[in-house]
N, C-alpha and C positions, 0 to 999 in steps of 0.2 A: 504494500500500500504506500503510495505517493504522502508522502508529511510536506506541508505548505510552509513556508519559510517566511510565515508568521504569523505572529497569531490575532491580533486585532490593530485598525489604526488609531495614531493619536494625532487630530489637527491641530498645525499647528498656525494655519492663517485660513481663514473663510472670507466669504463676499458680508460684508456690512452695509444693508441699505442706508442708513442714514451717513455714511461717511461716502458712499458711493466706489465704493474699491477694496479689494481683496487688504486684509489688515490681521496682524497677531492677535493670536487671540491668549485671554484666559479660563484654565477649566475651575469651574466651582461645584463643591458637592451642590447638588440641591434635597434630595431626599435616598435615605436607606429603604429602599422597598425586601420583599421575600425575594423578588427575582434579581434581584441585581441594584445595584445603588447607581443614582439620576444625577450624573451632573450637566451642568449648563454652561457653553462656551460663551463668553461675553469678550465684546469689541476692546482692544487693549486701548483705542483712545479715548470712545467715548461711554462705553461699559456698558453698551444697550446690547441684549441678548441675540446670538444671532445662529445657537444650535443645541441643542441637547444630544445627551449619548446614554445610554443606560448599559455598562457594565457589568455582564451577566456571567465573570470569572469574579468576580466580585467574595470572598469569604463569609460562610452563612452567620449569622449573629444567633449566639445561644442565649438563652434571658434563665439565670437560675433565680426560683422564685423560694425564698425563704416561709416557712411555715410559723 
């Protein structure tokens, strides 16, 4: 079996409509879900949102509940 010689991407510049042009970005968590944790790519000049990725290699969170 062929192994792909990677395993996920990470952007690292996207198109930003309000700056009109391809721009660095940043990733921010946004939420821990079961399937995988959400984060959010925001425009590195002006921080307006311009992608989400949900992360589904992500480590499962165990919650131990005291009695």
């Amino acid at each position: 079996m062929r192994q792909s010689s990677y395993e996920e991407f990470e952007a690292t510049s996207l198109y930003c409509p309000r700056c009109k042009a391809a721009v660095p970005v940043r990733k921010r968590l946004l939420l821990v879900l079961p399937e995988g944790d959400e984060y959010e790519y925001l425009c590195a000049y002006c921080s307006s949102s311009v992608g989400i990725k949900v992360d589904k290699n992500a480590p499962q969170i165990e919650l131990v509940l005291k009695p």
